[in-house]
C-alpha angles and dihedrals in degrees: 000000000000120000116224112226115194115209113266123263110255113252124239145249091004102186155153104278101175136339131200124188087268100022148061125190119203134208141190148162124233124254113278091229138024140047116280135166101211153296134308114197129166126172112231127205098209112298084352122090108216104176134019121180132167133202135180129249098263090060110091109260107260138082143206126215107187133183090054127147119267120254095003128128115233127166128233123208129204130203128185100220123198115180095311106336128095136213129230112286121258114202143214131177108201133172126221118231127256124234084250097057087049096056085041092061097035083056093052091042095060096052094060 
């Protein structure tokens, strides 16, 4: 007997949570309806993909991809995974910080 699996649901407000100089850290909702088992998520530099990490449905829904170049754009791409199936991508194109961005916003941290 063959089991019938239906493509995911795409998830939802996939965005930019934080970003370092050398980090991003990614956030999303789950699809409003529909079984999944969990998230597929790489990090593309341009055409080439540069990082790729799953989690199942129980983790929160955000990632962090660390050791990344400063100031430099990068797209991440989400996939809704059940069993073996993915969902449509969702994509997202984010930019690391700079050094100097960093000391900008340490400066106007520490007058309020």
């Amino acid at each position: 007997m063959f089991a019938c699996i239906t493509v995911p649901a795409v998830a939802q407000n996939f965005a930019l949570d934080t970003a370092s100089a050398n980090s991003l850290k990614l956030k999303w909702e789950a699809p409003a309806t529909g079984e999944i088992s969990g998230y597929k998520v790489k990090l593309m530099d341009g055409d080439s993909e540069i990082k790729s990490e799953t989690t199942d449905k129980t983790d929160p829904p955000t990632i962090e991809f660390n050791g990344l170049e400063a100031g430099k754009e990068y797209t991440g791409q989400l996939y809704t995974v059940l069993e073996t199936v993915e969902s449509e991508k969702l994509q997202l194109v984010v930019l690391t910080g700079t050094f100097d961005m960093f000391m900008i916003m340490m400066k106007v941290s520490f007058l309020y």
